[in-house]
VOBA-1610 file (N, C-alpha, C; in pm, whole numbers, padded with zeros to 5 digits, always signed):
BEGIN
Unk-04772-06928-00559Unk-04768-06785-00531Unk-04741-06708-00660Unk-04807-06624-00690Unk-04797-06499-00821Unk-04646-06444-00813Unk-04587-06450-00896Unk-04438-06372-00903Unk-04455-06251-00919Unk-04336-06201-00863Unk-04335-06022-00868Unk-04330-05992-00988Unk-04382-05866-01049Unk-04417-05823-01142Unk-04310-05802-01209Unk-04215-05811-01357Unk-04099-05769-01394Unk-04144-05695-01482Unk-04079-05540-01436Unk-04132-05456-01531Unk-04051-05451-01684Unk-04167-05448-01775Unk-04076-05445-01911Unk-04001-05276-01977Unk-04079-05209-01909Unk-04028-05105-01973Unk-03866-05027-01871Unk-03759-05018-01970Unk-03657-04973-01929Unk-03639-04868-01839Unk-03745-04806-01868Unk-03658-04670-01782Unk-03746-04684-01589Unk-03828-04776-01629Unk-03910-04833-01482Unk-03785-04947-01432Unk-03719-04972-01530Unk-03588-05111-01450Unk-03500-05042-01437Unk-03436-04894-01468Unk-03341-04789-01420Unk-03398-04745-01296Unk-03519-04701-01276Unk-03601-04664-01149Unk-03566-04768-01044Unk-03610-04903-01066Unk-03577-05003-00990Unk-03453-05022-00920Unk-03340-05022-01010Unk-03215-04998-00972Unk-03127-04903-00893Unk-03162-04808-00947Unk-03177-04636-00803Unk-03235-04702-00711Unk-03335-04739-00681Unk-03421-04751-00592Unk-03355-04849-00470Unk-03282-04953-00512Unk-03239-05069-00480Unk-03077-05017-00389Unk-03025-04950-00510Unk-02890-04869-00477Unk-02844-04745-00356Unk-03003-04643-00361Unk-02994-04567-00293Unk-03103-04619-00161Unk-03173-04696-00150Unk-03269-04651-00021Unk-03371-04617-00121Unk-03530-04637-00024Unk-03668-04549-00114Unk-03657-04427-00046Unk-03611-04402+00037Unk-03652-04227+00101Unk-03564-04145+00006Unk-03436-04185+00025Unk-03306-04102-00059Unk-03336-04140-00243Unk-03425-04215-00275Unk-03426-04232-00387Unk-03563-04127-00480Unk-03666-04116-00324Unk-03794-04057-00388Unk-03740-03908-00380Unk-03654-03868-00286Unk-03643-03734-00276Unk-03558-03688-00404Unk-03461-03776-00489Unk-03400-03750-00584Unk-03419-03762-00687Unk-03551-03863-00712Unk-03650-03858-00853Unk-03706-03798-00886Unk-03828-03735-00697Unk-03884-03567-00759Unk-03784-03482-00776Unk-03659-03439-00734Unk-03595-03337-00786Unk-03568-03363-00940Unk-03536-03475-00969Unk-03527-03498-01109Unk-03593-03446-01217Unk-03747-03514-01170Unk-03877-03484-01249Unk-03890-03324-01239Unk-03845-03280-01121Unk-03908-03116-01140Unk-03789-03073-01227Unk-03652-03053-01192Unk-03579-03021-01272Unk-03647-03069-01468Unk-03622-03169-01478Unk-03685-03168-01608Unk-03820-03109-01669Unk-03909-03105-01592Unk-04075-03014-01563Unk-04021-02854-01631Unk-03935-02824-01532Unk-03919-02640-01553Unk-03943-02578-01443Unk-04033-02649-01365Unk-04118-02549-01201Unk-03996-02449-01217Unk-03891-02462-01163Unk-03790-02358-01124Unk-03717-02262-01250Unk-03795-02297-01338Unk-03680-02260-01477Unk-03740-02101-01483Unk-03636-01997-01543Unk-03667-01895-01605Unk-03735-01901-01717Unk-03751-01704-01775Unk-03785-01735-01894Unk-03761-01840-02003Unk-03638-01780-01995Unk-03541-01935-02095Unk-03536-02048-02065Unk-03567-02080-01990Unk-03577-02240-01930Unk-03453-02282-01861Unk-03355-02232-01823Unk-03258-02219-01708Unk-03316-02237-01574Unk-03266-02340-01529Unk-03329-02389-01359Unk-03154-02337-01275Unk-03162-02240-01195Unk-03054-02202-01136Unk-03009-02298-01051Unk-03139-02375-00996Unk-03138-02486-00850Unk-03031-02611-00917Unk-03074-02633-01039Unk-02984-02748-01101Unk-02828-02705-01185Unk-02862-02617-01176Unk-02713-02527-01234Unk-02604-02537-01106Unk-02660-02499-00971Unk-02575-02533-00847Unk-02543-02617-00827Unk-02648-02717-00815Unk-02622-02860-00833Unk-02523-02880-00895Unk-02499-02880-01007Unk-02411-02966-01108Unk-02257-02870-01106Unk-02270-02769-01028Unk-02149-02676-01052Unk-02012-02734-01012Unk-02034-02815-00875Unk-01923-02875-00860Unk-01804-02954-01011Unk-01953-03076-01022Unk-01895-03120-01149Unk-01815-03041-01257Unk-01904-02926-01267Unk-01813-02832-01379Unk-01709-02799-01359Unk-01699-02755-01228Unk-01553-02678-01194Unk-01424-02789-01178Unk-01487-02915-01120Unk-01392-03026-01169Unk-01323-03062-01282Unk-01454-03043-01392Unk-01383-03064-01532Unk-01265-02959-01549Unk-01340-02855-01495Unk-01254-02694-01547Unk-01098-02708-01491Unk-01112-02744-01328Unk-00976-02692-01282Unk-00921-02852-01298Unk-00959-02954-01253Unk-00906-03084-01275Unk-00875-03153-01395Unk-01005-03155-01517Unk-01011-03271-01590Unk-00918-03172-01723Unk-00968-03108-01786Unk-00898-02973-01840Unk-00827-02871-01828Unk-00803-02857-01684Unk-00694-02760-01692Unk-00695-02661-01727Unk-00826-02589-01754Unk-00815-02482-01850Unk-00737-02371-01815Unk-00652-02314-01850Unk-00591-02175-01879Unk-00689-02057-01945Unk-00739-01962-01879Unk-00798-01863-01891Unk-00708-01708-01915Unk-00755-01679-02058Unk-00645-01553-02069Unk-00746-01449-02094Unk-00712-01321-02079Unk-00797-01189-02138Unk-00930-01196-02120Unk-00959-01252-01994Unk-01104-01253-01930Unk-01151-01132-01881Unk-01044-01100-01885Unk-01068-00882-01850Unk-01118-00794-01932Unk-01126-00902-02108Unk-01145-00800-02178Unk-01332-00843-02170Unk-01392-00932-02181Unk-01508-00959-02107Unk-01567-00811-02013Unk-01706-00733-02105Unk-01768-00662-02027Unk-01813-00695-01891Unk-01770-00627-01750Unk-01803-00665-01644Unk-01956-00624-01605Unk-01988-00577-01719Unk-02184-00543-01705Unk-02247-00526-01799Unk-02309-00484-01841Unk-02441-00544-01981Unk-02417-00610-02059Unk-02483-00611-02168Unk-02421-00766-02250Unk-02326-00746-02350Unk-02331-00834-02379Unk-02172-00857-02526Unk-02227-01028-02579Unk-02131-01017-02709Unk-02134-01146-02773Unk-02041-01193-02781Unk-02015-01325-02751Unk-01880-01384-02685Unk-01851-01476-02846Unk-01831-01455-02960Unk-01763-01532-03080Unk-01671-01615-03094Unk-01696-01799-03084Unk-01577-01855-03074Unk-01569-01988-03171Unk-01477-02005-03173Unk-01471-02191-03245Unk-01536-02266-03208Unk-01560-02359-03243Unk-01657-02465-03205Unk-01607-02619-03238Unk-01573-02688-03157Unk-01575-02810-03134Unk-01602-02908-03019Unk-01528-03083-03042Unk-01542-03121-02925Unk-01690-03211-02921Unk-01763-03222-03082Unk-01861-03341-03073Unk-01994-03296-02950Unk-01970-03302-02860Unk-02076-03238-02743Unk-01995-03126-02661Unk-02084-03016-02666Unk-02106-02934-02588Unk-02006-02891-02466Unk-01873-02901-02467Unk-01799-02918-02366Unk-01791-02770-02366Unk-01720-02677-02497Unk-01687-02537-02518Unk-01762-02436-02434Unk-01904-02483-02487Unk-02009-02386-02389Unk-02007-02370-02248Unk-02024-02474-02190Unk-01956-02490-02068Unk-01853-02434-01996Unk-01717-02449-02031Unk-01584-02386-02031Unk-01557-02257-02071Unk-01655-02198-02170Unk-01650-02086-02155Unk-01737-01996-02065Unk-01848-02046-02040Unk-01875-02023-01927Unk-01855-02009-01779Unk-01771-02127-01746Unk-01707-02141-01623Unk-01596-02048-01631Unk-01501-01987-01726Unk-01396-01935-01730Unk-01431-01764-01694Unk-01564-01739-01738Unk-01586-01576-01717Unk-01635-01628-01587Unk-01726-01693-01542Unk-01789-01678-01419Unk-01631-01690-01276Unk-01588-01812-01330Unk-01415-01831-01207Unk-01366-01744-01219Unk-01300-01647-01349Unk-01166-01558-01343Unk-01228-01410-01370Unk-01356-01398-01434Unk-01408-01295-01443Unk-01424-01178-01330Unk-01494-01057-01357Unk-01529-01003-01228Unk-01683-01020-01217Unk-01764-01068-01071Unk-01888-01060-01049Unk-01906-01171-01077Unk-01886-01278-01107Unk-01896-01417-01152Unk-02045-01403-01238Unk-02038-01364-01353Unk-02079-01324-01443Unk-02101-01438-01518Unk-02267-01510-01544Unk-02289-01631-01625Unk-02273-01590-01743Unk-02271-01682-01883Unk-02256-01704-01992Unk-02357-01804-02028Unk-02486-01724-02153Unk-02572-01843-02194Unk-02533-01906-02341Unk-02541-02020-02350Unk-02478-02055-02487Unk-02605-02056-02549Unk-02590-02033-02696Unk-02668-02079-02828Unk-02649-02183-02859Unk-02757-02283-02898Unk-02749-02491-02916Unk-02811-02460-03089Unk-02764-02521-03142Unk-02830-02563-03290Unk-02924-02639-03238Unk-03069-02668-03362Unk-03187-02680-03343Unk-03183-02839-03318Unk-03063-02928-03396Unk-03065-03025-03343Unk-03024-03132-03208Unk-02935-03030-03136Unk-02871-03053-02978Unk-03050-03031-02881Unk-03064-02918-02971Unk-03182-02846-02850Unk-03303-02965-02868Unk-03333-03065-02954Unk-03447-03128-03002Unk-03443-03277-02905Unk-03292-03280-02916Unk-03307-03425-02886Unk-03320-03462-02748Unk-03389-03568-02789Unk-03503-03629-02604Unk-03390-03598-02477Unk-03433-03510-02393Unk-03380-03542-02252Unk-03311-03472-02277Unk-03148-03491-02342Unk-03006-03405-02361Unk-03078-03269-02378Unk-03115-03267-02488Unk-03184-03100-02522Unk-03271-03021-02405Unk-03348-03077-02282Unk-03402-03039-02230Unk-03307-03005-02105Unk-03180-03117-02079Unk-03063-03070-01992Unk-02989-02979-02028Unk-02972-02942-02124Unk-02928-02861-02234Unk-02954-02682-02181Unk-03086-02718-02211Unk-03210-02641-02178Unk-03191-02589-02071Unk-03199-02660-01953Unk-03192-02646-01770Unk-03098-02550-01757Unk-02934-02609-01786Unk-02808-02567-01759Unk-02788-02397-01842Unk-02890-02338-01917Unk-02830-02213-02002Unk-02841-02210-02127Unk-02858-02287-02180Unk-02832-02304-02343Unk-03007-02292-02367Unk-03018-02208-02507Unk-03114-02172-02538Unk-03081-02172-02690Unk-03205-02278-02764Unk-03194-02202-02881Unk-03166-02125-02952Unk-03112-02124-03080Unk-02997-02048-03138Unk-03109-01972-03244Unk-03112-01852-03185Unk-03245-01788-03340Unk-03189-01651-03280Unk-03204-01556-03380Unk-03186-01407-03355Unk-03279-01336-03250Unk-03377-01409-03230Unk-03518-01362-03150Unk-03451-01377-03016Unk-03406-01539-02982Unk-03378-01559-02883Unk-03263-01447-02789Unk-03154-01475-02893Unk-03060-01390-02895Unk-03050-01270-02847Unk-03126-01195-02904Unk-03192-01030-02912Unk-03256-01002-02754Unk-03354-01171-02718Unk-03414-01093-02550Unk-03315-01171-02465Unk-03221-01227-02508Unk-03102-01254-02366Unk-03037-01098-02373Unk-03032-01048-02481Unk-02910-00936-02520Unk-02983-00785-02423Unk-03090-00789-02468Unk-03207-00707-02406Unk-03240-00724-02287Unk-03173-00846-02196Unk-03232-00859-02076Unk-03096-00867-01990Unk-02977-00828-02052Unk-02823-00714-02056Unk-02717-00883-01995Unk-02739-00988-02107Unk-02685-01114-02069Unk-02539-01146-02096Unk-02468-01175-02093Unk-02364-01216-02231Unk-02353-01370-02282Unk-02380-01388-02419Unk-02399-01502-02474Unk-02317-01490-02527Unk-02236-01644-02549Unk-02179-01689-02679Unk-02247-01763-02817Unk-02192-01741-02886Unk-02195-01788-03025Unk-02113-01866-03095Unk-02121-02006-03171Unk-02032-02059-03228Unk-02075-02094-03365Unk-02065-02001-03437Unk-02089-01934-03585Unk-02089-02046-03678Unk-01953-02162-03631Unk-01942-02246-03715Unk-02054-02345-03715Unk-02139-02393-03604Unk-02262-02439-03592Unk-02177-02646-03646Unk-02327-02701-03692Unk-02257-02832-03707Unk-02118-02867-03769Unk-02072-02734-03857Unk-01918-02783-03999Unk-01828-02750-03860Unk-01832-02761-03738Unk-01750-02681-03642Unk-01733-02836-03570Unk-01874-02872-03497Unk-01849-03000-03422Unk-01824-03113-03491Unk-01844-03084-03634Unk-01788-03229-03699Unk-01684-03218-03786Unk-01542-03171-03746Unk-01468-03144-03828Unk-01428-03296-03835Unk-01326-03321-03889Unk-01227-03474-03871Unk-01114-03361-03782Unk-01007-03498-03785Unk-00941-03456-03661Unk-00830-03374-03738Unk-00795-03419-03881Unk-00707-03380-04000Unk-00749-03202-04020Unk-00870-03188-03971Unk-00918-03017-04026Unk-00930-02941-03879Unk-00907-03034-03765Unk-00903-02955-03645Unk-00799-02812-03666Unk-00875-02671-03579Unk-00819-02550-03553Unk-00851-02481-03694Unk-00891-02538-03784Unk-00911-02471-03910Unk-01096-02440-03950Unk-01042-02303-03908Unk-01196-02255-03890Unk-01299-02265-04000Unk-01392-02333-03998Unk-01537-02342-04116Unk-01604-02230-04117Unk-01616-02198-04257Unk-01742-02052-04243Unk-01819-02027-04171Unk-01824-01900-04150Unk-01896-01825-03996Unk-02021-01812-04001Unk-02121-01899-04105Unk-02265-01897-04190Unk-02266-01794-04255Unk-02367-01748-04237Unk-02430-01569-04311Unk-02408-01478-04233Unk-02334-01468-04147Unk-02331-01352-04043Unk-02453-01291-03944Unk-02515-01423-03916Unk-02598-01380-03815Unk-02544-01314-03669Unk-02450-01314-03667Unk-02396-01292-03507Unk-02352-01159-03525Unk-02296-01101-03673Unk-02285-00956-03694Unk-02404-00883-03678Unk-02506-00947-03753Unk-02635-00873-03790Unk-02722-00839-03653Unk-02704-00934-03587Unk-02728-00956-03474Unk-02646-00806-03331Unk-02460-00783-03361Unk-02442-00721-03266Unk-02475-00553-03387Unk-02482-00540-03541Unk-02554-00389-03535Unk-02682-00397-03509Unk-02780-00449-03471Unk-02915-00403-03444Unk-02901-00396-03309Unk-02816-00457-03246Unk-02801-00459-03089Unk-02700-00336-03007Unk-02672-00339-03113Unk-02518-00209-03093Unk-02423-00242-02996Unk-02397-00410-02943Unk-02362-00456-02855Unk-02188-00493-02879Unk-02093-00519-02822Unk-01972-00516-02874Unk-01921-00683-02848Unk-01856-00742-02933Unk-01877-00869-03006Unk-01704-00906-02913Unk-01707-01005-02854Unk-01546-01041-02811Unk-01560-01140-02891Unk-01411-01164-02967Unk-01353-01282-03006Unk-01334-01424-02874Unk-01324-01484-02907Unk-01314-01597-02801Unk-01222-01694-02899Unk-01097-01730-02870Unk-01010-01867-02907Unk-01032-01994-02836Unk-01038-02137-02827Unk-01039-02235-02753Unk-00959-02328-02814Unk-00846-02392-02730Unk-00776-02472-02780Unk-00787-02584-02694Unk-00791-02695-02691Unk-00816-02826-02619Unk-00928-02932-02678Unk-01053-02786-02739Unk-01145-02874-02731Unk-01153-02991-02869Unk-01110-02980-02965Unk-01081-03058-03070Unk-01034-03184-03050Unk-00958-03245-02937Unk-00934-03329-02905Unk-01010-03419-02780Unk-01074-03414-02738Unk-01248-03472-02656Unk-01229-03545-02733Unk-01301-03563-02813Unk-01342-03628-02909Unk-01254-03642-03074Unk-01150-03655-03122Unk-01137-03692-03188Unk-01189-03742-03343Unk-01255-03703-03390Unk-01329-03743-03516Unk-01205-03848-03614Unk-01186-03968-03604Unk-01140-04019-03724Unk-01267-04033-03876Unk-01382-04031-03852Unk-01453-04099-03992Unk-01625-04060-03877Unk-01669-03978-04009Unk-01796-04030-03971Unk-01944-04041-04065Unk-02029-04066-04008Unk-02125-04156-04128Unk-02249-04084-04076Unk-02293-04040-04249Unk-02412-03967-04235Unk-02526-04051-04238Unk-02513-04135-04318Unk-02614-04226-04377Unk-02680-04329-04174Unk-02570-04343-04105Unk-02616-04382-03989Unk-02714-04308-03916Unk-02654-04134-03927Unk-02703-04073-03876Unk-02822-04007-03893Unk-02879-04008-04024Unk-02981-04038-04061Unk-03149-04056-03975Unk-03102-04226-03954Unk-03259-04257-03891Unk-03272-04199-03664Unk-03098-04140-03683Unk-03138-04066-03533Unk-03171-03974-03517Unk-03208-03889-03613Unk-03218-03738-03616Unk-03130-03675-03583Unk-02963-03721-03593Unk-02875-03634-03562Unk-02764-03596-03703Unk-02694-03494-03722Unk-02587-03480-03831Unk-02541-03571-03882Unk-02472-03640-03797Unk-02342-03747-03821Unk-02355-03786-03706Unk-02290-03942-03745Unk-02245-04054-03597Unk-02116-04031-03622Unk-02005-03996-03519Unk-01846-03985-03515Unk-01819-04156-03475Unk-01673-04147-03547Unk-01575-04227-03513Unk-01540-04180-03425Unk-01473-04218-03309Unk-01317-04126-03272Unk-01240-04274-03217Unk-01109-04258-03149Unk-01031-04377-03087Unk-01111-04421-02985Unk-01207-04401-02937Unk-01309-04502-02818Unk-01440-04491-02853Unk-01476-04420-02954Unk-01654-04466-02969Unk-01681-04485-03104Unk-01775-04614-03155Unk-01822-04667-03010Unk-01771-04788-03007Unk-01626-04764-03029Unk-01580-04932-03014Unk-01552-04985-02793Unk-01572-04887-02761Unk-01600-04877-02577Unk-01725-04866-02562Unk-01829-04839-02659Unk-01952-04837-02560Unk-01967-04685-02478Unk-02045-04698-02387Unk-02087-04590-02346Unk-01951-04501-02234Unk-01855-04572-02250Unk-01710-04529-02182Unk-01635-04454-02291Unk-01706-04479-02449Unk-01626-04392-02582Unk-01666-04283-02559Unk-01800-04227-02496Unk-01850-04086-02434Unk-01759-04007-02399Unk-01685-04086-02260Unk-01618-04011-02173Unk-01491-03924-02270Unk-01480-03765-02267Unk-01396-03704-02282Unk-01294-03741-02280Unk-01167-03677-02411Unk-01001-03776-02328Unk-00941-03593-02279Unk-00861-03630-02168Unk-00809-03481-02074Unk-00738-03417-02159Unk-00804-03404-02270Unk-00711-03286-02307Unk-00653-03161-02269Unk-00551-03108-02234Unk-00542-02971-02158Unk-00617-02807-02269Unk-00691-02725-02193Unk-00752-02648-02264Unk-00682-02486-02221Unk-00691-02422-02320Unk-00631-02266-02303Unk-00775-02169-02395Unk-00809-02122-02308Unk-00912-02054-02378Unk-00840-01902-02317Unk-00889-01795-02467Unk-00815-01660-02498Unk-00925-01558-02498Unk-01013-01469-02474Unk-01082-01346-02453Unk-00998-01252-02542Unk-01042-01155-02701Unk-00968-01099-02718Unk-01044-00948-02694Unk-00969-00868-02717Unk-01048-00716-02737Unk-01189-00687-02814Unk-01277-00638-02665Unk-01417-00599-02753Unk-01406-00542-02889Unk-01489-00604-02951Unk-01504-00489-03111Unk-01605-00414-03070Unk-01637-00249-03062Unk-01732-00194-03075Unk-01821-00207-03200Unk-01926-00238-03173Unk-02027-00200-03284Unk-02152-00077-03265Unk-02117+00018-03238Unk-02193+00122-03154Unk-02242+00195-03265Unk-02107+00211-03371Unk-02130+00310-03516Unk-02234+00284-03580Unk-02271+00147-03608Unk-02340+00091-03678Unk-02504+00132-03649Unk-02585+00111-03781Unk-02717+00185-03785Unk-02853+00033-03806Unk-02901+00040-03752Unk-03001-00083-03798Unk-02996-00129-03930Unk-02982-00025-04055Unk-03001-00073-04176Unk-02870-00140-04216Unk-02723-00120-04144Unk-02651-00152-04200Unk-02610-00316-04194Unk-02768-00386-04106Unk-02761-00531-04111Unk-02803-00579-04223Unk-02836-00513-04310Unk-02917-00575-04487Unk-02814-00542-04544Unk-02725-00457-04524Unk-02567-00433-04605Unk-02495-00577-04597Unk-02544-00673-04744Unk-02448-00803-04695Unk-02280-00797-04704Unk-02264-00710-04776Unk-02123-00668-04823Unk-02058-00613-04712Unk-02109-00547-04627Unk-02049-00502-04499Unk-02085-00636-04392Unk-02161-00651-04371Unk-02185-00792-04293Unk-02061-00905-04325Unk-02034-00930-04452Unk-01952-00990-04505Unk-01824-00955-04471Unk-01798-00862-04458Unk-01641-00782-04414Unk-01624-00802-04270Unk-01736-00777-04207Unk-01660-00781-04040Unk-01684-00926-03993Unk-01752-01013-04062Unk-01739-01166-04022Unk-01614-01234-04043Unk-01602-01143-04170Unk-01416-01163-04246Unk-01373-01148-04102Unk-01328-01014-04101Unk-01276-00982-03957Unk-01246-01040-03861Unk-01373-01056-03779Unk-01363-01087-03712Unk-01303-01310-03672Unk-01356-01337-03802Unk-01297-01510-03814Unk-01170-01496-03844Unk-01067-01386-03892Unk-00947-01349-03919Unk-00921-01352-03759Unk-00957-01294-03681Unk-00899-01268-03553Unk-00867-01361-03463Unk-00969-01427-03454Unk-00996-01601-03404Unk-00947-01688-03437Unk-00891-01683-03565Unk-00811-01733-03664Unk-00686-01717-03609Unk-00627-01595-03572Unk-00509-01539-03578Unk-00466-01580-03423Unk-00577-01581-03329Unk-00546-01640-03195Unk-00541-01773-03160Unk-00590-01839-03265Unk-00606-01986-03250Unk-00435-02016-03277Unk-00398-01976-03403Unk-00262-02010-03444Unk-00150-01986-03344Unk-00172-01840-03282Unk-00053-01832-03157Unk-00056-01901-03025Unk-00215-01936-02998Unk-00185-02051-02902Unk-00141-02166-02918Unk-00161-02212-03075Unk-00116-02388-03071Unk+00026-02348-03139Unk+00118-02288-03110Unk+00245-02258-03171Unk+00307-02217-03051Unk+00212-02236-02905Unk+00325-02186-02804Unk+00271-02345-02702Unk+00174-02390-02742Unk+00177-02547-02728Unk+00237-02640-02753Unk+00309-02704-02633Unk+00399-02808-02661Unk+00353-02963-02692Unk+00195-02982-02640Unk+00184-03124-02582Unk+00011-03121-02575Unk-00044-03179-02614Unk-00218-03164-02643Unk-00219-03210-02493Unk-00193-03288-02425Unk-00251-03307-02266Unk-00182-03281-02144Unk-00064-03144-02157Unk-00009-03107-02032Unk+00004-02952-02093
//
């Protein structure tokens, strides 16, 4: 008798395994949702699928109120209608911040008001993640993009520090990396949109950075491969987040209303309110981890 066929390719022996685990009825109905979710059928302009955003909301709010703990402060100062730019630190190796700050205006906010994050070009590229990425809100990080979420009256965040942010070591955690060139200024005078500071404290510890290696990272197309205390000496369990407890801070809108289109080619003024404003973020980061007793309670 001919033996059953063993398929060689992996992601047909992951198929197999669903298949085996769930039932074929409960398994086909959850592969096409899969496949469409990844497709777009349901996605917006931006490529946001709302259907899979529900989906997965539970999970989020688990992390939020269970796994993190987050403490939500000055979510009031958060415009309760057109847009704004939400300016914050950046850490945490993957993508946790975006998230959490999101969940924090939409739970404590008024109107449960989403938040789309900005992804550097290399989160947004890579196979699959970037396209989940994609699904959940996160949109490419370019002024263009920026400009028709802002125009289409959204509120996005920004994390200025970009990769020198997610790959600090653990020795430079809370110590903010240059804010680039001030795209996020240039960005709220042509927009005339008013810029909130955002603090996050928890997220530096996810992930842990002891050491990491460029030269690995290299042939993946990514920045850096991190060390931290579980990856990847655990394997795909070094992934999993450690509970750090999180306090994220909302500070007072900055108006940028004064401001004139041309005064985004003013680098010297661009230069001053990035000052500013990383002074502020700066200044909130320090009073939360000085009234912190304990990174995980």
């Amino acid at each position: 008798m001919p033996s059953k066929r063993n398929p060689s390719n992996p992601i047909e022996q992951l198929w197999n395994i669903a298949r085996g685990a769930l039932g074929s009825q409960t398994f086909e109905a959850a592969k096409d949702l899969i496949i469409g979710w990844l497709e777009g059928g349901g996605a917006d302009e931006f490529g946001k699928d709302e259907s899979l955003v529900e989906f997965l909301r539970p999970i989020f709010q688990f992390l939020y109120y269970n796994y993190f703990r987050v403490d939500a402060v000055g979510v009031g100062n958060v415009p309760a209608k057109g847009p704004a730019i939400l300016v914050a630190n950046h850490a945490g190796t993957l993508p946790y911040d975006g998230a959490m700050v999101h969940m924090a205006v939409f739970n404590e906010g008024k109107g449960h008001r989403e938040v789309r994050f900005l992804v550097d070009d290399f989160a947004h590229d890579l196979p699959l993640l970037g396209t989940f990425i994609q699904r959940i809100g996160g949109i490419r990080a370019s002024q263009q993009n920026a400009a028709r979420l802002l125009a289409a009256g959204h509120l996005i965040v920004v994390f200025p520090e970009g990769v020198r942010g997610i790959g600090k070591t653990y020795d430079e955690r809370y110590q903010l990396q240059r804010f680039g060139r001030g795209g996020f200024v240039k960005l709220a005078m042509r927009t005339k949109v008013p810029v909130v500071p955002v603090s996050i404290v928890g997220s530096e510890e996810v992930h842990p950075i002891i050491w990491k290696s460029m030269r690995l990272a290299k042939p993946l197309g990514v920045p850096f491969v991190p060390f931290t205390p579980t990856f990847p000496w655990l394997g795909p369990l070094g992934l999993v987040p450690l509970p750090s407890k999180w306090r994220i801070a909302f500070g007072r809108p900055i108006p940028f209303k004064r401001f004139r289109w041309t005064d985004a080619d003013d680098e010297a003024l661009v230069e001053r309110m990035s000052g500013r404003i990383t002074s502020e973020i700066q200044r909130m980061l320090d009073a939360a981890l000085a009234k912190r007793k304990n990174v995980w309670v």
